[in-house]
N, C-alpha and C positions, 0 to 999 in steps of 0.2 A: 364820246364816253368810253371808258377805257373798261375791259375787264376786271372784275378785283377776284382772286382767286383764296380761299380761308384755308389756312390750315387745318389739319385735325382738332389740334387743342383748341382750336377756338369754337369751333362746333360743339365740342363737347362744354366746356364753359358755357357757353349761351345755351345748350341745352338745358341747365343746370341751374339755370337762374328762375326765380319767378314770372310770372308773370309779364308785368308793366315793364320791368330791366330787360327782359327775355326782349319783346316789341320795339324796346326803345334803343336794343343792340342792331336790331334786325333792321329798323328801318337806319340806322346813320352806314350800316355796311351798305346798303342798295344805295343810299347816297355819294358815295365814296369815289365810285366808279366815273362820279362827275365833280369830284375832287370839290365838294363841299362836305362840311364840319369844322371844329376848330382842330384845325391839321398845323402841327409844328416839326420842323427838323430836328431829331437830337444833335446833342453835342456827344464831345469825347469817345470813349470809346464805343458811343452808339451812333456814330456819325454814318451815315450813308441810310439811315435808317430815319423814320415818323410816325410821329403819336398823332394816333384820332383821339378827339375827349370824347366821352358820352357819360354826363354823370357822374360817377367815381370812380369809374370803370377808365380804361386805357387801352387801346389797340397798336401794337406795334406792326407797322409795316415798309415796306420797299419798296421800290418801280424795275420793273425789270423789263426786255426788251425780249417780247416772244418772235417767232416768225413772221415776215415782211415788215418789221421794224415796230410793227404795235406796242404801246407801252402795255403793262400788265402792273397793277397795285397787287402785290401779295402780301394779304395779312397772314402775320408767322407766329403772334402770341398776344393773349390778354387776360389781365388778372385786374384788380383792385389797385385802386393809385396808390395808396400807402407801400404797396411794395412792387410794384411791377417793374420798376429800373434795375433795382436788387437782382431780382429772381432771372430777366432777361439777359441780365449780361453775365452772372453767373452761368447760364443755359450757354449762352455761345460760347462762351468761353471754354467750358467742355466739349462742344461738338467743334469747337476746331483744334484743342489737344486730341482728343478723337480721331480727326481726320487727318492729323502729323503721323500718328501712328502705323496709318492704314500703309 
């Protein structure tokens, strides 16, 4: 079972939801860690990146490689499917003009 690490935003999102959506985010992240849900790769410019589904709802995450080689799922953002490609890759796409700058 792998660690899944949440970002802020998504804490706060799933705080923010009702009830039953609130439960039904909570349990598919505890799931995650053993890399069930319906998990896909994006394409294009979100390539290296995966969508959990839960619902209408969308979790964007990566694997990343912590100390003594353990994988690490860290979910980085989640909104509503209707727009969360949109809003995600607008999002990076400023945090790496962002970080050109630095």
């Amino acid at each position: 079972m792998m660690k899944v690490e949440v970002a802020p935003q998504v804490v706060r999102f799933i705080a923010n939801q009702a009830p039953e959506p609130r439960r039904a985010l909570k349990l598919a992240l505890g799931k995650l860690g053993s890399e069930r849900g319906e998990i896909k790769p994006l394409e294009g410019q979100l390539e290296g990146y995966f969508r959990l589904r839960i619902r209408g709802f969308r979790i964007i995450f990566h694997y990343t490689k912590a100390a003594k080689v353990r994988r690490v799922i860290r979910c980085v953002f989640i909104e509503r499917r209707s727009i969360i490609y949109a809003v995600f890759a607008a999002a990076l796409k400023e945090q790496l003009l962002s970080h050109r700058d630095e």
